[in-house]
Structures are given as C-alpha cells and as structure tokens.
N, C-alpha and C positions, 0 to 999 in steps of 0.2 A: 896338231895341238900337243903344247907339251903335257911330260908326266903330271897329275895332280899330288901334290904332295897328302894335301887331307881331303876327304870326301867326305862331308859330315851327313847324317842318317838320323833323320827320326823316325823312332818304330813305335807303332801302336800293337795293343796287344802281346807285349813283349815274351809273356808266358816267362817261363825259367831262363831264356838267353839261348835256346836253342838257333833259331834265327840270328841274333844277336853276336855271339862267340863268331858262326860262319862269316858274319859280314864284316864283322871285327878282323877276323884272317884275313879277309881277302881287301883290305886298307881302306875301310871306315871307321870313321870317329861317331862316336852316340851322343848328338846334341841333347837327345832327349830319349828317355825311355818310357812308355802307358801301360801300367799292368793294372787291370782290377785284382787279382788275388794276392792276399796277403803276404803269404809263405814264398808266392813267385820271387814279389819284389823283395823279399828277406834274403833271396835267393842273388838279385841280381844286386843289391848292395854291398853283400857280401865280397862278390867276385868281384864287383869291379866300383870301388867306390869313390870314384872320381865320375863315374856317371849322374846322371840328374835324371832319378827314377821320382815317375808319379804314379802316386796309387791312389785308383779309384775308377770310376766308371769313364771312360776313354771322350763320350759323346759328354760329359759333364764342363761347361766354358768356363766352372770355377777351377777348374783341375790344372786345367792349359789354354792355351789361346794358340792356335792355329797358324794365326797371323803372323805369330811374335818368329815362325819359324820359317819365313816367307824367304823363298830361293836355296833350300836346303837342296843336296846332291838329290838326294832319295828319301822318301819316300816307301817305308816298310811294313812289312805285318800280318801276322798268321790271326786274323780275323776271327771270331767264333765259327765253326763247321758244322753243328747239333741243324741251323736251317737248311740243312741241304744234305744230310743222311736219311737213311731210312727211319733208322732209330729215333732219330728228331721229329719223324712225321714229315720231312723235307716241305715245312711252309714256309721257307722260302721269305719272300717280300714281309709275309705279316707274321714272323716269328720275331719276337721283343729281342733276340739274340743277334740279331742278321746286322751286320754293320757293313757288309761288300759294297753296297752301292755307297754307301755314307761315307767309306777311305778312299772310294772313287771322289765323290764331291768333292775332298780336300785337296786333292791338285788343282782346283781354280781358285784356291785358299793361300795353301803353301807352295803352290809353284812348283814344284820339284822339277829337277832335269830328268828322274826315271823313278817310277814306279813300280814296287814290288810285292806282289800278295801272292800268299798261298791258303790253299783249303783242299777238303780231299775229293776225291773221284768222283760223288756223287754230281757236283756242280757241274760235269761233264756232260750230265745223262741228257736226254730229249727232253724231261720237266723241265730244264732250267736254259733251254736254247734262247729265249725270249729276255730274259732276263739277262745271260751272255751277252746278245743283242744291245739288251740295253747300253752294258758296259761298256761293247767297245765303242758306240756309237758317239753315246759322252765323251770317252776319251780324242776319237778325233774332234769331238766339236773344242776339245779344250789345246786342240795343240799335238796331239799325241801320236803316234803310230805303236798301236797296241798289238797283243798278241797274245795266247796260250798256250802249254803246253802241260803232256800229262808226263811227268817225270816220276821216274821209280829208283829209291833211296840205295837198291840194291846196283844199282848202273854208276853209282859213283862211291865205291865202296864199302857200304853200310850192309850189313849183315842180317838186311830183313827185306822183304816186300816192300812195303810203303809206298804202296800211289800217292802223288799230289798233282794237284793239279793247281799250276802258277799261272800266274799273269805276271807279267811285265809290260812296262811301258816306256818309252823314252820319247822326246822333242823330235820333231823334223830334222833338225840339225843334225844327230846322234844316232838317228836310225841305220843309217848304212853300215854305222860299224859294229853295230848287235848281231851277233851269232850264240843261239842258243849251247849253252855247256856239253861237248862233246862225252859220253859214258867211258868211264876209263876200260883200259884194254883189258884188265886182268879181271876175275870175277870175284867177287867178295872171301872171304874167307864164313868156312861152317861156322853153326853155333857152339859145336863142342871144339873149335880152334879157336874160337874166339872169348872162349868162359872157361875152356879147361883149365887155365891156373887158378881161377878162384874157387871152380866146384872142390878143387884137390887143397886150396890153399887150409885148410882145418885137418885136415889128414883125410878124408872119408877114401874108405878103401875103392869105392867102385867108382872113382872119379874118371879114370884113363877109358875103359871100357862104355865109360857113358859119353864121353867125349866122341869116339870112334860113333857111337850110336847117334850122335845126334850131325848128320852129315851133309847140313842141307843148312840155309841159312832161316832165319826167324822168318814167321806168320809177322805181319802188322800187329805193333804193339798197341793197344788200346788202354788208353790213360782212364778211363771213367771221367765220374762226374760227381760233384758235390748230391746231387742227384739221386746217384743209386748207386749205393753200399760203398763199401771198401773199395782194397787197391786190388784186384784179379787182374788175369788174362783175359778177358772178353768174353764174348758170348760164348756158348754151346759147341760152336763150329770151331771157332778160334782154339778154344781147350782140346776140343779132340785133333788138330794141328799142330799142338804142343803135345799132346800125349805120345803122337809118332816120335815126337823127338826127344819122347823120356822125361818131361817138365811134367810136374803136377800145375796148372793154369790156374788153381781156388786158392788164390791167394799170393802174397809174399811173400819170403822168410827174412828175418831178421839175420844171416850168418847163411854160412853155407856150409851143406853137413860136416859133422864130427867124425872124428874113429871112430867112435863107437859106434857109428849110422850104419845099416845093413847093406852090402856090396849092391842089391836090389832096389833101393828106394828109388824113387822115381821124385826125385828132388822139386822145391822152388827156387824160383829166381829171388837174389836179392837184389835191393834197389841198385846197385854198384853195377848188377850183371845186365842191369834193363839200361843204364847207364853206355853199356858198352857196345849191346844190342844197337842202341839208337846214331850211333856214331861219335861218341866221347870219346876220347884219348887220356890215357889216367895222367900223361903228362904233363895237360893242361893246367891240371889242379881244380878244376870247377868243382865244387860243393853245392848238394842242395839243403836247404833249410826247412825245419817243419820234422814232425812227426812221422814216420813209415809213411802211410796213407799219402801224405801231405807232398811228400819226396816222389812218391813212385807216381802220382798225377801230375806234377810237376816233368818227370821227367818220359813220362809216358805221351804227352797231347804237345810234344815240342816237333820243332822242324828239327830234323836231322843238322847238326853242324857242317858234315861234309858236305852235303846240297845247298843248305845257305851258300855257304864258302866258293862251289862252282859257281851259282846264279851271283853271287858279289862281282866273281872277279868278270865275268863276262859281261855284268852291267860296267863296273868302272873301265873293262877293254874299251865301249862304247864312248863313255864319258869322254877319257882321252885320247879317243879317234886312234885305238891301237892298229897296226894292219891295215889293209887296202879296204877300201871302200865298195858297196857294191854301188856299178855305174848305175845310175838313175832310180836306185832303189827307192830314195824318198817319194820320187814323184810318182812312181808305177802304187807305192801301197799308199797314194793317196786318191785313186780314184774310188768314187764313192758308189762304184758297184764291182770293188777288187774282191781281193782276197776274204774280207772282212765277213762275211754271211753266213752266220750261225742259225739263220730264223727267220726263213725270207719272207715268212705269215707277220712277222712282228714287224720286219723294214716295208712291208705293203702298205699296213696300215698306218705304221706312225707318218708316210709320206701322204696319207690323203687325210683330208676332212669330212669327206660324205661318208656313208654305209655302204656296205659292200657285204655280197652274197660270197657264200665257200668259191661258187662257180667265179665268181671274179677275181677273188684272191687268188683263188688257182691259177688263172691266167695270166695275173698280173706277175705272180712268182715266177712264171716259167720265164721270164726275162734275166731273172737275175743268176747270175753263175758265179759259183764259188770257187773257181778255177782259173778267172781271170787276172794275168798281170803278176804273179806270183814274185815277188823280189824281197823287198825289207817286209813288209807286210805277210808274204808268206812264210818268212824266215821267223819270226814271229808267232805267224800263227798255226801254223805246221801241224799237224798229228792231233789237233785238237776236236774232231769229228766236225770239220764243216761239212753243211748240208745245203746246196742249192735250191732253187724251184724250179727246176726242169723236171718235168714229171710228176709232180706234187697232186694226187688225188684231191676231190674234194672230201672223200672220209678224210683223208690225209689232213687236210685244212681244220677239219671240225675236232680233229686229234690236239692238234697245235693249240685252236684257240682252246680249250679246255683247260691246257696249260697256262698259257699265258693268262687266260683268268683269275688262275691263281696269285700270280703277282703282279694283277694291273687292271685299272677297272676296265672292263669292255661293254660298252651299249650294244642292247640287242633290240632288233626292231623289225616289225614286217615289213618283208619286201614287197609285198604285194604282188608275188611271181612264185610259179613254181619252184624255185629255185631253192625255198625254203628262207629261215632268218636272215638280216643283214646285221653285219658286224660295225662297232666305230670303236677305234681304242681311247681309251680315257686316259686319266693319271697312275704314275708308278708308284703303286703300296709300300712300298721299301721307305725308311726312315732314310732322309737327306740331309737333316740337321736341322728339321724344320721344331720352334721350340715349343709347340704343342699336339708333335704328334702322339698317336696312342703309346706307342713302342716306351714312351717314359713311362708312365702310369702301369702299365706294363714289368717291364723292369724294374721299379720299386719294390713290384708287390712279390717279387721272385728272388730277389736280389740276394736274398742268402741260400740260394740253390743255384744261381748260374756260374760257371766257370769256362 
C-alpha cells in the first residue's frame, strides 16, 4: 500500500493536545477535537486554530454526531482515569466518569481503520480483567484485532515514570503490520539536565548544585482535579519522591527562584518546568491557557507528546502496510481461544446461558490458554498480564466473580449441590451510549467537579 499522504484522527477527550501534538507529529490531521474543559480547548485553539475543537461533554449528540465522522483513519483518546485508580474508588463500569467501553462502542459508529486509547496502570490490575475482557471481545466482534500494552513515558524519552496502559486496535487487513513502538536506546535525561536552565534562568545561586542533586528522572506527575484543591505534586508518597530530588511538591511556583533565593532552598516547579518534565519541546511553541492551576492540570493529566508520537507513527506504519508482514498473523489472532484471555471466568460465562457453580467455571476455564497462537494478536497484546484458566481455583473463581460483579450484573442462584451458588452473567453497567442511562443524571449533577 502506498504512503498516505493525510491520515485524519478524531480525538475524544482531547485534554490540553498532549496526545494530539504526538499524533500531529507522527502525520495526522485533527478532523475533530472533544474536550469538556474549558481552559483545555482555550488551550488547543490557541495552538492550533485551524482545528475544529468542541467543547462539552464528549457523550452529548448535540456536541457531535459520530456518524458525520464515519471512515476516519483513527480513532483517539485519553478517556477519564479517576474509574479505574485507587483514588477514584476504581468503580469502574458505574462511575458517571468511565467512558472506556463507550469510545469502544464508537468504532461500530465511526469505522475507524485503528483505534487508540490510553489510561493509567490501574486498568491493568485483576479488578478490571473482566471488563478488559469485555473490550477486546467487542473489538473482534466489530472487525478488530485488539491488543494492550503497559508502556512507560520514561522508555521513549521522557523524563518521568508514567505508566499507561494503551489499547490499540486495527482492521484484519492492517494487523500484520502493527509492531508495538520499540523503547529508544538511550535513557532519558535527569530532572536536574533537564530543568537546569530554567531553575538558574532568574540568577538563584544554588541552581547548578541542585541540578547535580536531582539525578534521576521525575516521579509521575499527577495533574489533580477540579475536585481537590490546587495545582501540587500528588499525594504524600509522591512529595516525599520529589523531596529526594530537592522539589518542594505543595504546590507551584509562579517563576523560578531569584538571586536573592538562599543557595538551600528546596524549590517549585513552574508550570514551564512540568511542561518539560512531561515531554514538551520549548521549540514547539505550545502554550497553555488558564490561570496557574488551570495550566499546571492541564499539563499535568496529558499523554506525554513523545509517546503519542511513537504509538502515531506505528499505528500509521500499520495503515500503510510499512515493512514485511507477519505471515498468517491475521488469521492465528483471530482464533477465538488465541492470544485474547485476560478473564477466562468472564469468557465462561458470557459463552453459556445456564448457571454455573465456581466448580464448573473452574473447569470450563482450565480449557482456555492464553498462550495460544501468539502472532499479530500477541504482538498486540504482549506484556499486558494475560491470565489463562489452567489451574484456576475455585476460591480463584469466587475471586473473579466478585470482581466482575462490580461492573456487570451477575445472577446468583442455588445450585441445589454442595458445590455451593450458581453464577449466570447479565448486562455490562458501563454507559454504551444508551440515552437514558444513569451515568447522565449522574454527570449533570457533578459536572462542575469532573475533569
């Protein structure tokens, strides 16, 4: 296939253009951009105003029309994260924030040739295997060979930690030439190599010595929330991880110290230096808009530009069939007990109708292997903790569904056997665009606290 000149992207969730800038680098055009926060889209009008930015609640059909975007390349978007941390309570399907399954829904909407979401690590964990589950199950019903991976911002030069954990998706057609973003050779540069011109750029004498101190790259920056308070460094753990590194965490600073500041001080960051932290280039020229606070959330809850920018270019390698192919990959990640098995308690039951005892799920799981067939499918879904049902206890089961309770109704019923309850799964709690689920009613009544 030849080169594509434009590969046009709609992105939901836009935030400040974090995601957006990377996939702008790596040659896509923004047919459309969805932010709910104000200050964001002041943010992405600014930089780039030949964009077609909507503001407002992303799930609202008077905002956009889904449809009108039918066949776009891709498919983008750093979703809300709050359902699926600790700090969130991680509910998951019935938190009024969760839109994951709902930008899944929209590929049988808009079509896309590949699909790209991120969110952070927690979605990883065993609460959320069922609901994984869920994902990529849809995705192949819709056409798809899905996949996840936990990528770390600091693997492709960025200057922090930053787990996320991506999905991608691409067509049958497309899948063989997806090869997840290789980590660059070299390792990031420290925080004090990478902020010592600005700590020094005011005169403060102890800039160079703090520089040398701070020799390790950034903690995960945590953006807050409209929620709770100002702009800081994160929680308790997080500020004593900047403390090592000679940051004061409570807070911002407007500037970056003075001469006259004591060789001692144990400085803030300014929004410029979280900026840099997160993988900005000053040569870009991106501006944020808003207020301190408004700036430093903004630029604190973004995807990394240089990670966008790898997953871009490796989605559009795919697009235009860059490179060799792997032989038979399509059809190996298409067997429907491959690679795919994140929750093999979740694929038991959504495949039967009756009820069923732990003792049965159990057995039925031990068939399923998460180790089979490993080609496009596995190249995809790689490193993302699959978990088979070879060996799967029955506490093991009763583990599972506990979970998956949480985001799917489950019938409980007597077995009339020692064996204890029988299980049957019901419908997924997740908002799918349906136009009276709870999740609006919900989101109204919050809607100037979520971001």
């Amino acid at each position: 296939m030849a080169e594509l000149d434009v590969l046009d992207v709609v992105e939901i969730c836009a935030g400040a253009g974090g995601q957006a800038l990377g996939l702008e680098r790596a040659g896509f055009e923004h047919a459309l951009a969805v932010e709910l926060d104000g200050a964001a889209c002041a943010t992405l009008r600014a930089n780039r105003p030949a964009w077609k930015v909507a503001e407002g609640d992303v799930a609202d059909r008077d905002l956009w029309r889904p449809e009108d975007y039918r066949g776009v390349a891709l498919l983008a978007g750093g979703v809300p994260c709050p359902p699926f941390t600790v700090a969130g309570r991680q509910l998951g399907a019935t938190d009024e924030r969760d839109l994951f399954a709902w930008a899944v829904e929209l590929c049988g909407t808009i079509q896309p040739r590949a699909l790209l979401l991120e969110n952070v690590r927690g979605l990883s964990t065993s609460r959320f295997s069922a609901y994984r589950q869920h994902v990529l199950d849809r995705l192949r019903d819709l056409g798809y060979v899905p996949g996840w991976r936990l990528l770390h911002a600091s693997d492709f030069g960025v200057p922090q930690l930053r787990p996320r954990f991506v999905l991608v998706a691409v067509r049958q057609a497309d899948a063989p030439w997806f090869r997840w973003p290789s980590p660059f050779s070299r390792p990031p540069a420290t925080v004090g190599e990478t902020l010592g011109d600005l700590m020094a750029a005011q005169g403060w004498p102890g800039a160079a010595a703090w520089a040398r101190r701070a020799d390790r790259i950034a903690p995960t920056i945590v953006g807050g929330s409209k929620k709770h308070g100002g702009a800081d460094l994160g929680p308790t753990r997080a500020k004593r991880a900047w403390a090592e590194l000679g940051v004061d965490g409570i807070g911002v600073a407007d500037c970056a110290p003075g001469a006259e500041a004591p060789a001692a001080l144990r400085p803030r960051l300014t929004c410029e230096m979280v900026a840099r932290l997160q993988g900005w280039q000053d040569d870009w020229g991106w501006r944020f808009s808003g207020r301190k606070t408004a700036r430093y959330r903004q630029i604190g809850n973004a995807f990394p530009p240089p990670v966008a920018q790898a997953l871009g270019s490796a989605i559009r390698s795919a697009l235009e069939h860059a490179g060799a192919p792997e032989a038979g990959a399509a059809e190996d990640a298409d067997s429907p007990d491959g690679a795919h098995v994140h929750d093999p308690v979740f694929r038991v039951l959504r495949s039967r109708a009756d009820f069923l005892t732990a003792r049965q799920i159990a057995q039925l799981a031990a068939g399923l292997s998460a180790g089979a067939g490993l080609s496009a499918g596995a190249r995809l879904s790689a490193g993302a903790g699959l978990s088979g049902g070879a060996g799967l206890s029955q506490a093991a089961v009763v583990g599972r569904l506990r979970h998956l309770g949480q985001d799917f109704e489950l019938e409980v019923a007597d077995s009339g056997s020692s064996d204890g309850p029988a299980y049957r799964l019901g419908g997924f709690k997740a908002f799918l665009g349906q136009p009276g689920h709870v999740r609006h009613e919900r989101f109204a009544a919050r809607r100037t606290t979520i971001s």
